[in-house]
PATI-678194 format. One record per residue (C-alpha): x, y, z; residue number from 0. Coordinates in steps of 0.02 Angstrom, whole numbers. Layout:
# PATI-678194
(r (X; Y; Z); NUM)
...
//
This chain:
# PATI-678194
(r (0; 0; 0); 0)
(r (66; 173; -63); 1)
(r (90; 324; 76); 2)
(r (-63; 389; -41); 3)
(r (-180; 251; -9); 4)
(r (-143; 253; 154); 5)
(r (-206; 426; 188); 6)
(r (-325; 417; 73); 7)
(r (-389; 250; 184); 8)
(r (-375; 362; 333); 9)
(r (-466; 492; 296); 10)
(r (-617; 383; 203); 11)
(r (-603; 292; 394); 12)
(r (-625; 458; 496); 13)
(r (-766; 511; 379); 14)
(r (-858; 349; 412); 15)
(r (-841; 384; 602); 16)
(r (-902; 558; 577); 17)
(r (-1065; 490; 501); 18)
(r (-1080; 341; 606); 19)
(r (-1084; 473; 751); 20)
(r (-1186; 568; 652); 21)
(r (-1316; 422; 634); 22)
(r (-1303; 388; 830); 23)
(r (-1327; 574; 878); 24)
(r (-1504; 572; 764); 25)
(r (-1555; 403; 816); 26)
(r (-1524; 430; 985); 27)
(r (-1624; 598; 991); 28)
(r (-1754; 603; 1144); 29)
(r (-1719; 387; 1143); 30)
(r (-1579; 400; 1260); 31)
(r (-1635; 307; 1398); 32)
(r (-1710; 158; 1296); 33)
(r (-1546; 136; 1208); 34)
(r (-1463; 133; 1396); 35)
(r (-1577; -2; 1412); 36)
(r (-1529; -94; 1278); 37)
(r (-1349; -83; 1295); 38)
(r (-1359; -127; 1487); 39)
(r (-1459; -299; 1407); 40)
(r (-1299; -314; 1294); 41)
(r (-1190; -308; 1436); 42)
(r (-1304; -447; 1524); 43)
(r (-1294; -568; 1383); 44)
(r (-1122; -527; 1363); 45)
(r (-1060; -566; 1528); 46)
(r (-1204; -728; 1550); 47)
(r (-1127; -801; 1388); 48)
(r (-943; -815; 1484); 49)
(r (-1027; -856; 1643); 50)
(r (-1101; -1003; 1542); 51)
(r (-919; -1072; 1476); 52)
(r (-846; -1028; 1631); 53)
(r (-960; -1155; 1731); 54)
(r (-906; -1277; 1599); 55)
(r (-762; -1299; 1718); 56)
(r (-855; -1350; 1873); 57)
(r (-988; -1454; 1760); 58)
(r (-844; -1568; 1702); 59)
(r (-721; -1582; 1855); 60)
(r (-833; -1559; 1995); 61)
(r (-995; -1658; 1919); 62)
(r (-931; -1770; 1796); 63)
(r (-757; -1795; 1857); 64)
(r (-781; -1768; 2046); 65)
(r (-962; -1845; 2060); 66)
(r (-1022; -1694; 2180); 67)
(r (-1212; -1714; 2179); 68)
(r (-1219; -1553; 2268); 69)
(r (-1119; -1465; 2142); 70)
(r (-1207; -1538; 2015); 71)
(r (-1389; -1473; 2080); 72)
(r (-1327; -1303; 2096); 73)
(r (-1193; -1325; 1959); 74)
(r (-1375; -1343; 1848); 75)
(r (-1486; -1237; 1927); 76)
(r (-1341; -1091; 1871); 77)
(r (-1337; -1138; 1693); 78)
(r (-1537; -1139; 1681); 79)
(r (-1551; -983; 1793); 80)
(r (-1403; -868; 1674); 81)
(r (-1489; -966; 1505); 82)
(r (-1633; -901; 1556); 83)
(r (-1576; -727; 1611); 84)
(r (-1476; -723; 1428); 85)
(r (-1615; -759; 1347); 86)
(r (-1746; -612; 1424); 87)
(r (-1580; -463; 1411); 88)
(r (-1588; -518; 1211); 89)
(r (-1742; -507; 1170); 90)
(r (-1760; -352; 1293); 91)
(r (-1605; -287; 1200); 92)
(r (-1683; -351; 1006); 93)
(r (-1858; -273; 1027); 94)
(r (-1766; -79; 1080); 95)
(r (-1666; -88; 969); 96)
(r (-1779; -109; 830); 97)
(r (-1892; 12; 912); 98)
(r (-1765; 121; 909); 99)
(r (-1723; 73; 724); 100)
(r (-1875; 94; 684); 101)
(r (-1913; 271; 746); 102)
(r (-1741; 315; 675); 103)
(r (-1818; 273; 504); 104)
(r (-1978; 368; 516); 105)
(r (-1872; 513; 575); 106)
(r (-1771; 521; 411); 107)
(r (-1920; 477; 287); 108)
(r (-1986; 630; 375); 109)
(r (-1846; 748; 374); 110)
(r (-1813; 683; 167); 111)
(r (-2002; 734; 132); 112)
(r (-1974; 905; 213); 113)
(r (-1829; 929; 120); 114)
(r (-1919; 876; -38); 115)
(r (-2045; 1020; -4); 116)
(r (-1905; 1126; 39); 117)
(r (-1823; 1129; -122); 118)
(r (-1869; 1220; -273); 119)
(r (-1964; 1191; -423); 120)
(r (-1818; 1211; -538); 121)
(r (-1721; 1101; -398); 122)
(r (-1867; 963; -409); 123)
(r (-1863; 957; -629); 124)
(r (-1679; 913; -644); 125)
(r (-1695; 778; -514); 126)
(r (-1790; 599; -550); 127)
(r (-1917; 557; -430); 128)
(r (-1870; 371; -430); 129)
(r (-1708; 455; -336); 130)
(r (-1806; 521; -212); 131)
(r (-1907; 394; -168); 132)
(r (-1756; 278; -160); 133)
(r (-1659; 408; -34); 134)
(r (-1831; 405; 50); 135)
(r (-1829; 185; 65); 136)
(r (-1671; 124; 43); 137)
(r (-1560; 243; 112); 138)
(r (-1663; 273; 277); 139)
(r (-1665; 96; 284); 140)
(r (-1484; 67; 274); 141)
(r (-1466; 208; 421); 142)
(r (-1565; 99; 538); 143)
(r (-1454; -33; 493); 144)
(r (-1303; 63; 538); 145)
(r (-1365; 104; 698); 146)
(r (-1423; -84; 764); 147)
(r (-1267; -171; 698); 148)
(r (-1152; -22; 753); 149)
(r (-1254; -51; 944); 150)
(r (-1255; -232; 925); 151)
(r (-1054; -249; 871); 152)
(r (-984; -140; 1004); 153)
(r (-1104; -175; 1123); 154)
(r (-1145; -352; 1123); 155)
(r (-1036; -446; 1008); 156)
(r (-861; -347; 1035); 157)
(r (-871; -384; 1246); 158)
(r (-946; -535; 1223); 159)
(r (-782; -593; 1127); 160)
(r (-699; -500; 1258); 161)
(r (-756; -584; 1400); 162)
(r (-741; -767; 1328); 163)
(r (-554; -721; 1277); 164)
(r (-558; -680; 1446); 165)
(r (-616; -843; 1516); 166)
(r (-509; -933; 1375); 167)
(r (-354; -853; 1461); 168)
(r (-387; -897; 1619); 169)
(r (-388; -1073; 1576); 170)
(r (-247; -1082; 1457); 171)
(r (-139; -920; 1420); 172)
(r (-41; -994; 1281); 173)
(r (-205; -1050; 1186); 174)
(r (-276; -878; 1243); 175)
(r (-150; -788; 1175); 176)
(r (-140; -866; 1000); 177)
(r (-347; -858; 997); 178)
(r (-302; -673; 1020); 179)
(r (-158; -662; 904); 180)
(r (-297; -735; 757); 181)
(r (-392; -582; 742); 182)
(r (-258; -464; 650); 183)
(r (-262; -600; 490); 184)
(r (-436; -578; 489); 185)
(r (-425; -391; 473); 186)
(r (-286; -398; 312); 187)
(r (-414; -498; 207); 188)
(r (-573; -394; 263); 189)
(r (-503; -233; 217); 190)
(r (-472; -304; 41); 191)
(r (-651; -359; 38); 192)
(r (-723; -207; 117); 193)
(r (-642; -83; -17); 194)
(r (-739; -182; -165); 195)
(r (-891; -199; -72); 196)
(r (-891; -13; -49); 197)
(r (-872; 20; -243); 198)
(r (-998; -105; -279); 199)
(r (-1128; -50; -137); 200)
(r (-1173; 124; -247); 201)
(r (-1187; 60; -401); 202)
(r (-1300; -50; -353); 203)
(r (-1381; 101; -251); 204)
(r (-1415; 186; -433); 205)
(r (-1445; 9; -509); 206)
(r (-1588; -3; -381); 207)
(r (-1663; 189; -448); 208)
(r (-1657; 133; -618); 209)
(r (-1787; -12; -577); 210)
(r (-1896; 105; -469); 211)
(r (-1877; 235; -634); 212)
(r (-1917; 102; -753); 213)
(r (-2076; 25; -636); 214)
(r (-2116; 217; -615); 215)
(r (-2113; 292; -786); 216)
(r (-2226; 146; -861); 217)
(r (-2358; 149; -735); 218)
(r (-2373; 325; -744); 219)
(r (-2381; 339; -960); 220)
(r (-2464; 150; -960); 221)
(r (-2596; 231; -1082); 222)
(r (-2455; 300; -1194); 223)
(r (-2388; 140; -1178); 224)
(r (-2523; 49; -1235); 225)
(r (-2592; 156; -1366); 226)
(r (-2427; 138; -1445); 227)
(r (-2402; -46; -1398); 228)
(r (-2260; -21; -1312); 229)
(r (-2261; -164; -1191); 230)
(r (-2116; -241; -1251); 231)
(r (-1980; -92; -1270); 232)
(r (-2057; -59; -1075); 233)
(r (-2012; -233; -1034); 234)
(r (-1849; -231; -1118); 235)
(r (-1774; -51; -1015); 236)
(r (-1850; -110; -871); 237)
(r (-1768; -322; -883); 238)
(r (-1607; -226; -927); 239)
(r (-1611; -110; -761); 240)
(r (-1649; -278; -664); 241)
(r (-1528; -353; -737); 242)
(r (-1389; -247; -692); 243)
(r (-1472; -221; -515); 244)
(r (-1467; -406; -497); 245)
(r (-1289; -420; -565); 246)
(r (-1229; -281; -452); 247)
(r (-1308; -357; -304); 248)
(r (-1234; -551; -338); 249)
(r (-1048; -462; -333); 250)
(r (-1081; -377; -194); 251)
(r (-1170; -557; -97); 252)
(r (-1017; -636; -185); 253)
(r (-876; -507; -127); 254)
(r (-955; -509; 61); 255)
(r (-986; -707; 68); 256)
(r (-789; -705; 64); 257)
(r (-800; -658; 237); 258)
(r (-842; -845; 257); 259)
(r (-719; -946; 211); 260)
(r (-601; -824; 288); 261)
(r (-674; -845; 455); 262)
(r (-730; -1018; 457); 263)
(r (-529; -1066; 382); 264)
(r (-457; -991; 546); 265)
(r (-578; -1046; 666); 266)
(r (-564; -1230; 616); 267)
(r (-356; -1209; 619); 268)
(r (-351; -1141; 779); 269)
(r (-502; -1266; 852); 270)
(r (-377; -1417; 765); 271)
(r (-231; -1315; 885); 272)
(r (-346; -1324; 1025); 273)
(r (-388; -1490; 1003); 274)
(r (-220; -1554; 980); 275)
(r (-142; -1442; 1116); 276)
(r (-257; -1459; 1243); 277)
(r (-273; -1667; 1235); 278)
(r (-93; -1649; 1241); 279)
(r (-115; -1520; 1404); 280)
(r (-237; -1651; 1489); 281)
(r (-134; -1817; 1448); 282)
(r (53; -1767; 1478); 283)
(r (28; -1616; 1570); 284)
(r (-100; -1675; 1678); 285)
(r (-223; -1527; 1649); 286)
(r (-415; -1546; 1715); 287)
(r (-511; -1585; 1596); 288)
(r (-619; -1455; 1644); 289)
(r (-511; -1320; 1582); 290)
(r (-498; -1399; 1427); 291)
(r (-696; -1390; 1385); 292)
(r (-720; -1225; 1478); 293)
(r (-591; -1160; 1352); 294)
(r (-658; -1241; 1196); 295)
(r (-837; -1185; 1256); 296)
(r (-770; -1026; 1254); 297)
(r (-693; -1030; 1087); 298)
(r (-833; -1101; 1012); 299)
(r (-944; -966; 1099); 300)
(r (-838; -824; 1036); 301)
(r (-822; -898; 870); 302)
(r (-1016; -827; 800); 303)
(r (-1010; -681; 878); 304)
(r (-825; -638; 815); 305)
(r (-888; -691; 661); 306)
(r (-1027; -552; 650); 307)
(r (-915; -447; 703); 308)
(r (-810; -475; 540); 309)
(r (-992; -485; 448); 310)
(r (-1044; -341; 512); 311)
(r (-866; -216; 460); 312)
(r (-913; -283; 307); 313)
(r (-1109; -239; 271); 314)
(r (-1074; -82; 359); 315)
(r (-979; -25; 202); 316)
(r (-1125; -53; 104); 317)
(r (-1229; 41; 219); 318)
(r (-1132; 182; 244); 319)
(r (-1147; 209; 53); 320)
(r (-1330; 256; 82); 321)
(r (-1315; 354; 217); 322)
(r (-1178; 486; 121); 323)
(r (-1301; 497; 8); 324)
(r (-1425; 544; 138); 325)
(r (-1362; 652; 205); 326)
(r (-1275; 736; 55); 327)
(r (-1459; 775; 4); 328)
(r (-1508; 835; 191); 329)
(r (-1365; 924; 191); 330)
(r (-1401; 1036; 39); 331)
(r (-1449; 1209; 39); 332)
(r (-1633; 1238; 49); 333)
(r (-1708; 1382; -90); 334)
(r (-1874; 1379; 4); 335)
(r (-1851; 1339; 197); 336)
(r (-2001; 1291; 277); 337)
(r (-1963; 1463; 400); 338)
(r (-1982; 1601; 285); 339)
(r (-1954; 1758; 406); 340)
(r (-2002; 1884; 284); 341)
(r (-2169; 1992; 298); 342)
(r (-2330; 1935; 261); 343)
(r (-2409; 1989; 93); 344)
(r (-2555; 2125; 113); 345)
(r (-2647; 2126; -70); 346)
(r (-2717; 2297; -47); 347)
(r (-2767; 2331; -210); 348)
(r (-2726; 2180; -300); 349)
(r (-2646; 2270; -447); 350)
(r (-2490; 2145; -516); 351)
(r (-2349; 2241; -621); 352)
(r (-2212; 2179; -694); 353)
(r (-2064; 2303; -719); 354)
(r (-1935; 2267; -827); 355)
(r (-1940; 2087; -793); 356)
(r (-1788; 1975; -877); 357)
(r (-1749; 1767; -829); 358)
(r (-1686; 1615; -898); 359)
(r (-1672; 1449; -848); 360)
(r (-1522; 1442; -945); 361)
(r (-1387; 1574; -900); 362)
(r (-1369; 1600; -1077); 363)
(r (-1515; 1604; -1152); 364)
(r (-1638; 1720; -1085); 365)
(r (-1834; 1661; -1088); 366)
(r (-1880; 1856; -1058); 367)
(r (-1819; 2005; -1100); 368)
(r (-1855; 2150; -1020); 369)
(r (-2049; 2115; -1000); 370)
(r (-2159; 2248; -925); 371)
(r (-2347; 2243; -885); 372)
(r (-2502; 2278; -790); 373)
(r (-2633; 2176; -725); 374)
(r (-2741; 2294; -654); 375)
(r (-2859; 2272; -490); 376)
(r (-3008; 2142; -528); 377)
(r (-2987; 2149; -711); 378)
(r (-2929; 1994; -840); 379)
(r (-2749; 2017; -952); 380)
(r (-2713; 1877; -1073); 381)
(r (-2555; 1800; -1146); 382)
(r (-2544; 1754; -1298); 383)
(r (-2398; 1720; -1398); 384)
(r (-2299; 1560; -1491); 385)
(r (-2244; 1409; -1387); 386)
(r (-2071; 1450; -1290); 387)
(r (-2118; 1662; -1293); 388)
(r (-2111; 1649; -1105); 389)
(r (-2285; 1658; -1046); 390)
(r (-2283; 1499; -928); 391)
(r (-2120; 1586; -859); 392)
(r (-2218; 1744; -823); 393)
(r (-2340; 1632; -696); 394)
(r (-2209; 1533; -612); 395)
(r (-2128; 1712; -578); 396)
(r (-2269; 1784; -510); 397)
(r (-2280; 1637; -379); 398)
(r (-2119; 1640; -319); 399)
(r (-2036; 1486; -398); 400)
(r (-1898; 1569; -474); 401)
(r (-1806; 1733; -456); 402)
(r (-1800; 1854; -608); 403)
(r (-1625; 1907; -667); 404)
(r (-1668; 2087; -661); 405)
(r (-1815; 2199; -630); 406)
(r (-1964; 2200; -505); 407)
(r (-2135; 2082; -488); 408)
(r (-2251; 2177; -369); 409)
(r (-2433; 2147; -289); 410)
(r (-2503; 2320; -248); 411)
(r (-2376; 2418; -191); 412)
(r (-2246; 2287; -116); 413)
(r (-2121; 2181; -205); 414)
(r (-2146; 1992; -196); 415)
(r (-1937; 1966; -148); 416)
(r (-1971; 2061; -1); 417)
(r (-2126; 1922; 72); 418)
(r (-2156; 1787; 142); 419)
(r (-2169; 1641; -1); 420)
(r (-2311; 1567; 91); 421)
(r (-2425; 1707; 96); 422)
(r (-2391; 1744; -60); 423)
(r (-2443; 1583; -126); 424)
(r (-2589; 1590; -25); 425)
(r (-2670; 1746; -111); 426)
(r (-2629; 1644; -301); 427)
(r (-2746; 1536; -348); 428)
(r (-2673; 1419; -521); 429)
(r (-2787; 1309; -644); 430)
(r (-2659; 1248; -775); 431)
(r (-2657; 1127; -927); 432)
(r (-2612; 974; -806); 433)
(r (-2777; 952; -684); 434)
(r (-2643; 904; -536); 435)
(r (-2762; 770; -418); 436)
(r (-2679; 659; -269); 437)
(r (-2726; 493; -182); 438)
(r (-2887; 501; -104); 439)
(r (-3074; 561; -120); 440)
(r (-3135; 708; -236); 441)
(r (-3182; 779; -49); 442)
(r (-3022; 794; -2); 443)
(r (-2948; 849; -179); 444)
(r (-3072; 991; -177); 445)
(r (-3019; 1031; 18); 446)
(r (-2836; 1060; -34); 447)
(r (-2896; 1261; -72); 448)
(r (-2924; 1275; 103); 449)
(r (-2886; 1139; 226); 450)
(r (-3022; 1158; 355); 451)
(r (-3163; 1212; 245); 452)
(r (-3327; 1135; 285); 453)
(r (-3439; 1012; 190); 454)
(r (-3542; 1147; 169); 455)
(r (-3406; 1240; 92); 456)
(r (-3356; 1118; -21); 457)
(r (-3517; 1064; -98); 458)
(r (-3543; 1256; -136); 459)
(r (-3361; 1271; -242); 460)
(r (-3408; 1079; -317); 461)
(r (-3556; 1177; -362); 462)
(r (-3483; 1326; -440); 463)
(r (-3387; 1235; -538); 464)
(r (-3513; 1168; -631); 465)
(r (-3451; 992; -547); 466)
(r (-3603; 928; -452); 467)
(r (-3681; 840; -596); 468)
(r (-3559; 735; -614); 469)
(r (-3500; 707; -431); 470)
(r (-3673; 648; -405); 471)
(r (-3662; 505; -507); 472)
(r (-3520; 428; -462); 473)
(r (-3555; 288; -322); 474)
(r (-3503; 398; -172); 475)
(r (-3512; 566; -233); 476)
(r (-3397; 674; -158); 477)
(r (-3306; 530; -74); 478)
(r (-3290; 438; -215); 479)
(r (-3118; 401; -212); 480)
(r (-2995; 451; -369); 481)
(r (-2885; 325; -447); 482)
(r (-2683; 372; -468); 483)
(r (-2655; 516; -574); 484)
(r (-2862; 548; -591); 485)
(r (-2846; 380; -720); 486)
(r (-3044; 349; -673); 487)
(r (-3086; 522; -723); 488)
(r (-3122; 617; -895); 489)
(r (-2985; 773; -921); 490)
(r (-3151; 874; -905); 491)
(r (-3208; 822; -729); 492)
(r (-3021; 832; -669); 493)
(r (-3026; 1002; -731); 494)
(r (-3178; 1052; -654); 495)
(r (-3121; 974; -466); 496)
(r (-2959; 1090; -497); 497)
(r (-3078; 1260; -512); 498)
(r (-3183; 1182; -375); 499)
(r (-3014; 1185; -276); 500)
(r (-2961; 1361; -352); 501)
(r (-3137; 1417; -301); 502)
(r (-3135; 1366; -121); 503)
(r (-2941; 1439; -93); 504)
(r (-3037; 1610; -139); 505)
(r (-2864; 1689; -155); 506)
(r (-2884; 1875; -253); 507)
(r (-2742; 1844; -384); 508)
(r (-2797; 1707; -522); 509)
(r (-2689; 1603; -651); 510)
(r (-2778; 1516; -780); 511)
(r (-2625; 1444; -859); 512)
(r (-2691; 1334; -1047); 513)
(r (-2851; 1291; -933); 514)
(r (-2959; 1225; -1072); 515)
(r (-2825; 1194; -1205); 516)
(r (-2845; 988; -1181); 517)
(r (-3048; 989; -1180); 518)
(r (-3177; 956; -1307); 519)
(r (-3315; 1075; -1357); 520)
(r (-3438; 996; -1215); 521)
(r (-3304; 982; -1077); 522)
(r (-3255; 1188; -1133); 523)
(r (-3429; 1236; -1130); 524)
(r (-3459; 1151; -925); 525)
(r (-3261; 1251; -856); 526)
(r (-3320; 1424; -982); 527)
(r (-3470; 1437; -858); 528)
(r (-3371; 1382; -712); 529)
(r (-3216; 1507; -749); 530)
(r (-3323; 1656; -766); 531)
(r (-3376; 1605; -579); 532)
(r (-3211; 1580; -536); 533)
(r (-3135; 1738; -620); 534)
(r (-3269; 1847; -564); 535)
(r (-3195; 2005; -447); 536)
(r (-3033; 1934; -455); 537)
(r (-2847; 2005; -520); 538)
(r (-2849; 1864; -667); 539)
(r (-2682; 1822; -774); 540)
(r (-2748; 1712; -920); 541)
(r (-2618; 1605; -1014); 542)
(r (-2720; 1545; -1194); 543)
(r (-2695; 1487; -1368); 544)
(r (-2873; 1473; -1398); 545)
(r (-2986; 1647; -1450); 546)
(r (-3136; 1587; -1347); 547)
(r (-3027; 1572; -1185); 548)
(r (-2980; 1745; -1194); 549)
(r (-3114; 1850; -1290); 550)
(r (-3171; 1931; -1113); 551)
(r (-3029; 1994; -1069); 552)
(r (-2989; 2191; -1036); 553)
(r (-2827; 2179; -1097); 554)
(r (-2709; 2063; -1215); 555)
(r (-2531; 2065; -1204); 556)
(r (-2432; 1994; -1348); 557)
(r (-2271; 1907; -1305); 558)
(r (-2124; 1861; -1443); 559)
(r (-1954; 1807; -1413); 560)
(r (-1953; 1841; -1222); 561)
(r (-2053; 2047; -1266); 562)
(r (-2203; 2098; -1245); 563)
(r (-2235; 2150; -1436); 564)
(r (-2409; 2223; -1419); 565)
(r (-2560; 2240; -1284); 566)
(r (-2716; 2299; -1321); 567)
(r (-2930; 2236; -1362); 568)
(r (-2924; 2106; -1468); 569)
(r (-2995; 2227; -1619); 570)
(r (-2847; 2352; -1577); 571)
(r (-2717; 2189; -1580); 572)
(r (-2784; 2149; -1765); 573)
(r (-2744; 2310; -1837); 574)
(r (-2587; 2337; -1737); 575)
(r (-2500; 2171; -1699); 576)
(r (-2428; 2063; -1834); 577)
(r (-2378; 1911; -1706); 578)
(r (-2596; 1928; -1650); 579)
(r (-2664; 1905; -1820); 580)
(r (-2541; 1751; -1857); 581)
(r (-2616; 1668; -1690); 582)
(r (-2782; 1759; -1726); 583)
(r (-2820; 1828; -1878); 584)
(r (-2900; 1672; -1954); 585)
(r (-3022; 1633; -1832); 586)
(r (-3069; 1819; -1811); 587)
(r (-3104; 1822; -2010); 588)
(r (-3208; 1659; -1990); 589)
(r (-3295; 1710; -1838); 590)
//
């Protein structure tokens, strides 16, 4: 080993101890005196496991060899009464521990959801949500695993092999000494082992989101899939991302199963040693016999639990991979902290202007350019323009989920960098393209506006938005549950539960981002009559490619290439605006 692989060893070695102590600083958190009680059961199987070799000696000289009836009675009553006692401190030790475990893992799924909602949107696009939800299974997982076989090494298996070396040189220092001496070889091969295992244990961590990506992504487009009879290019991504999990995890079974034959090599030399040594000890040395089984009890006690020991350096590698990952994701900065210590928004007048407004996602290529406009108090300004002119850019900017490059977005008087995100999300209401539904009943789909709204109050925005027909037919009504992604609903009815939901948030400010753009005539007609409910008094942005969705407006603004081109009625837009009558012009004629 090179003076560079050395450090480089040592300081992969101190990182793992900072996160192991890490781990145990979380998982202990408000547990502290359960996990005293489990270590204190440790200690008490520990030490009964060496009281139960130790009495080997007086079972064999004292019973066997000496006849002692009286011995023997209480000889047996000791074994049965510390078997008994070892047998209570490990499961009182197994069930905190996995209590413990346990809580550790709901801890973490919960702190990797809040930092899910923490992040941005722009954060939340560029990474896959198989990822997350494999941070948010596997890698919690492997921190509970951490923290029982960390406990369970040091605190149980480690003195247990203590003690019984303990015992083993009390009978026979010699013996002892070589048992002792054994360990070091074991080490040399296990740090081999534990390097690969390490390399191997994340790639098969990203093995393992490919297969959650693959199971994902078809579920999720299973009527793309179909329509386009898909099945078997589905089947083929997702038996190659199996296959290379499965590979990935056989090296890794095949690298640790080493540990094996290592261990199970030494322990039968040295038990041959023993044998030979110790027969040799009782024949020619004239040794008790006693000492002799008292110290091979003790070997052969300390054998399993050295043995996890070795098992355990091992899977901790893999382990460890996970939870650097973890916490490499906890760890990262948060764009939208669930503490936002800025103001509260006050509407006043509701009046949105945007000043001189340039972004991009990209930093070189701006999405808008300088963009100024007003949306006055209660009244409706549409955007119209060619895909990519920036108008879906001007909503997300207006509630907060990116920053412009330059220029001001205000509500009223006050600029929205200067509030609190929440509040200002709370006086936007959005109904895009995508009718965005979640597991559970159209009740509680609807009661996402306002959490704490009343039946009452439900049924009345169900109502407004032209959804109680409908809801009325379906077996349960309003707690008719809604299948994953709204699959057992038509785009129109999904639509209309969205306004219902926009309706009941009753926030001032309104985006109606491509609302109808995915309808037919009859599903336009139903969310027409329930927009104009919705849209009524409010400050409304409309986002539209369709004449009918924006015909009431007070004012159009005309977006192309990132600039607002031309604003105006829609007769004023005809004679003035170029970029209108290409989008326009046609259907005005025909109308």
């Amino acid at each position: 080993m090179t003076s560079s692989d050395g450090q480089r060893q040592a300081t992969g070695s101190a990182s793992q101890l900072h996160l192991v102590r890490r781990l145990l600083g979380d998982g202990l958190q408000g547990r502290r005196a359960d996990y005293a009680q489990a270590l204190a059961a440790m200690i008490v199987v520990a030490i009964a496991t060496a009281a139960l070799a130790w009495m080997m000696r007086h079972v064999v000289n004292d019973v066997l060899v000496g006849r002692n009836q009286s011995v023997m009675w209480l000889t047996a009553g000791a074994v049965l009464a510390t078997s008994l006692l070892r047998g209570f401190a490990d499961y009182r030790q197994t069930v905190l521990l996995a209590t413990i475990g346990n809580d550790l893992v709901a801890d973490l799924q919960r702190r990797i959801f809040d930092k899910v909602l923490s992040l941005s949107v722009d954060d939340l696009t560029r990474a896959h949500s198989a990822k997350l939800v494999n941070r948010l299974i596997t890698h919690a997982g492997a921190a509970r695993n951490v923290l029982v076989r960390v406990s369970t090494s040091v605190g149980c298996d480690l003195l247990t092999v203590v003690l019984l070396v303990a015992v083993m040189l009390a009978q026979d220092a010699v013996m002892g000494l070589v048992a002792l001496l054994i360990g070091p070889l074991a080490i040399v091969g296990l740090n081999r082992i534990m390097g690969r295992i390490r390399e191997l244990a994340t790639r098969e961590q990203q093995s393992t989101a490919g297969v959650i990506q693959s199971m994902q992504e078809t579920v999720q487009g299973m009527r793309t899939v179909k329509s386009y009879t898909a099945e078997r290019s589905m089947r083929d991504r997702f038996d190659t991302a199996a296959r290379d999990s499965r590979e990935r995890a056989n090296s890794v079974v095949r690298i640790r199963a080493w540990t094996s034959p290592l261990m199970e090599g030494l322990g039968g030399g040295l038990i041959a040693a023993v044998i030979l040594y110790a027969g040799w000890q009782v024949v020619a040395a004239s040794k008790s016999p006693g000492e002799f089984m008292a110290f091979i009890l003790a070997f052969l006690l300390a054998y399993e639990p050295a043995k996890r020991l070795a098992k355990a350096h091992v899977l901790l590698q893999r382990d460890i991979v996970g939870i650097e990952r973890m916490y490499e994701f906890l760890d990262q900065p948060e764009p939208e902290p669930i503490r936002d210590p800025r103001p509260d928004l006050i509407t006043g007048s509701g009046r949105v202007s945007f000043a001189d407004v340039s972004f991009g996602y990209d930093p070189e290529r701006p999405v808008l350019k300088g963009v100024s406009l007003v949306v006055e108090h209660g009244e409706t300004t549409a955007l119209v323009g060619a895909s990519g002119a920036g108008k879906s850019t001007i909503a997300a900017l207006l509630q907060g989920f990116y920053q412009p490059w330059a220029g001001t977005i205000s509500i009223g008087d006050t600029q929205i960098g200067s509030i609190n995100r929440d509040s200002l999300r709370r006086n936007v209401a959005v109904v895009s393209q995508e009718a965005t539904v979640f597991a559970g009943t159209i009740r509680q789909n609807i009661a996402l506006g306002r959490p704490g709204a009343s039946d009452a109050e439900i049924e009345a925005a169900a109502a407004a938005a032209c959804a109680t027909e409908f809801i009325g037919a379906l077996p349960l009504g309003l707690d008719t549950p809604i299948g994953e992604r709204g699959s057992t609903l038509s785009g129109g009815q999904l639509q209309r539960i969205c306004i219902a939901r926009a309706i009941l948030k009753d926030a001032p400010i309104l985006i109606l981002d491509e609302a109808t753009s995915a309808l037919d005539a009859d599903s336009e007609r139903h969310i027409q009559m329930a927009l104009r409910h919705l849209m009524r008094g409010r400050t409304t942005l409309v986002i539209a490619h369709r004449r009918s969705t924006i015909e009431r407006a007070n004012r159009i603004c005309v977006l192309v290439g990132g600039r607002v081109e031309a604003s105006g009625t829609p007769g004023e837009l005809l004679a003035t605006s170029g970029a209108y009558r290409v989008l326009f012009g046609a259907t005005a004629e025909s109308s």
